[in-house]
C-alpha positions as CSV (number, residue, x, y, z in Angstrom):
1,X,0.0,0.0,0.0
2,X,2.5,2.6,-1.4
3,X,-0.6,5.1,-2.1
4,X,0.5,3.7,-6.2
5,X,-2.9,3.5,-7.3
6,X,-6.1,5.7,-9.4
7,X,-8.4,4.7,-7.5
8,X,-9.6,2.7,-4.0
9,X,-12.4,0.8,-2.8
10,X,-13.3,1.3,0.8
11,X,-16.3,0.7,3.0
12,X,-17.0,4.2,5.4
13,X,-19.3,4.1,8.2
14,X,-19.8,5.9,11.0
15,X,-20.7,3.6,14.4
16,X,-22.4,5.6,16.5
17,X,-20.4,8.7,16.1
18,X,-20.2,10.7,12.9
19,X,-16.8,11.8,14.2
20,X,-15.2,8.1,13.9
21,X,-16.4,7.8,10.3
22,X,-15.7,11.1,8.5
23,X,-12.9,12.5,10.2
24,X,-10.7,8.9,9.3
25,X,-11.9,9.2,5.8
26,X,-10.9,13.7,5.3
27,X,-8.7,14.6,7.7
28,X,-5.0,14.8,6.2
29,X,-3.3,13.5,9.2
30,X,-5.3,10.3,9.0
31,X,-3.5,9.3,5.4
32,X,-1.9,5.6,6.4
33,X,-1.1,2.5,4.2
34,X,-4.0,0.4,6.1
35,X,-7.6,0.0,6.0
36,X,-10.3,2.3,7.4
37,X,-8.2,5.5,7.1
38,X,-8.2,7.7,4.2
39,X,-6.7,5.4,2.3
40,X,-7.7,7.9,-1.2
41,X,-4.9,10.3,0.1
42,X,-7.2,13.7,0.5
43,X,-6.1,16.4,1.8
44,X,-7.3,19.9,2.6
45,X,-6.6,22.3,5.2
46,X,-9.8,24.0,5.2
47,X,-11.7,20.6,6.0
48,X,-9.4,19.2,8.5
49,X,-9.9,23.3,10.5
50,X,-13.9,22.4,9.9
51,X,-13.1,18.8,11.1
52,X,-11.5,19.8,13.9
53,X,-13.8,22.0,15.2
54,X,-16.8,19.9,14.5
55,X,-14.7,17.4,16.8
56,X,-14.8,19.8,19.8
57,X,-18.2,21.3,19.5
58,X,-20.1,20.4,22.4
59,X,-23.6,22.2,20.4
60,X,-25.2,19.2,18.1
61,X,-26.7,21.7,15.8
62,X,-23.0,24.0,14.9
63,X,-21.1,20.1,15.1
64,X,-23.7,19.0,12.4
65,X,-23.2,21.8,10.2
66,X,-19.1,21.3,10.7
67,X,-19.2,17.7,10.1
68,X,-21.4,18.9,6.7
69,X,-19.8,21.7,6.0
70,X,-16.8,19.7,5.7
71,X,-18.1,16.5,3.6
72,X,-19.4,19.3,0.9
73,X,-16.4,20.1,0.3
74,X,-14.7,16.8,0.2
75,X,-17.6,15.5,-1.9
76,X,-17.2,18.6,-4.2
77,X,-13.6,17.7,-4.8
78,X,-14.2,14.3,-5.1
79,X,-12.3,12.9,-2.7
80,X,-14.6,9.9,-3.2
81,X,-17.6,8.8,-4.9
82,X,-20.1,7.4,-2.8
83,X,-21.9,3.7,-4.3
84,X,-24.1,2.7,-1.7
85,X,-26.2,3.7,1.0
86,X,-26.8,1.1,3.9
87,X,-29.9,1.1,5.2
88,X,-31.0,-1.5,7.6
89,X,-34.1,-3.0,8.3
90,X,-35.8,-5.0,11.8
91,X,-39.0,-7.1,11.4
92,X,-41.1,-7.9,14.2
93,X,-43.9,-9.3,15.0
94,X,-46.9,-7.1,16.0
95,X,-46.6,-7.4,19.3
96,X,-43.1,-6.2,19.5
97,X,-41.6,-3.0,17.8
98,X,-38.3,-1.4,17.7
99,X,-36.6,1.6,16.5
100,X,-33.5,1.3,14.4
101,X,-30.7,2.9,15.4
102,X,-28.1,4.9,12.9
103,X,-25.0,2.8,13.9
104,X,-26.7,-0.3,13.3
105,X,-26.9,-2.1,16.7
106,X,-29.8,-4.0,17.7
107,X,-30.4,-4.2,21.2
108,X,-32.4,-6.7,23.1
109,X,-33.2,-4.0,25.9
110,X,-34.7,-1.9,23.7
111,X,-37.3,-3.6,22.3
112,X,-40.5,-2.7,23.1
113,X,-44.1,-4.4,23.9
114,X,-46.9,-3.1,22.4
């Protein structure tokens, strides 16, 4: 993994934490010969500042609009070219129900009786 290469194929998710997920894949200090890093080499110092702050940002609503602030751009540039959206999917039976969680866990304890 000398970085000798057009193009990569890598799966990016985010756990429970947009954090974990976007700031491996932009931020230019995370560039590594290894898996789940950002592996496609980008780098810009305006998203890793937007990045970083996103990071520290205790306000949900001005981390958000970081964390997107900073993917627009990277998506702009093409840093990569997103194929497929993961969307999971619970079945129950009616007298159960559950609410899906973005980082994909399913939890016993929090199922519900209806």
């Amino acid at each position: 993994a000398d970085h000798d290469f057009q193009m990569s194929i890598d799966t990016v998710f985010n756990w429970g934490d947009p954090v974990i997920g976007v700031h491996r894949t932009y931020l230019t200090s995370n560039i590594r010969n290894q898996v789940w890093t950002n592996t496609q080499s980008y780098s810009n110092k305006k998203v890793d500042a937007l990045l970083d702050q996103a990071g520290q940002e205790m306000d949900p609503a001005k981390r958000k609009a970081g964390l997107e602030a900073a993917t627009k751009i990277a998506l702009d540039h093409v840093a990569l070219i997103p194929l497929h959206f993961e969307c999971s999917i619970w079945a129950f039976r009616n007298r159960a129900a559950y609410e899906g969680r973005r980082d994909q866990y399913t939890l016993a304890t929090s199922v519900k009786g209806k």
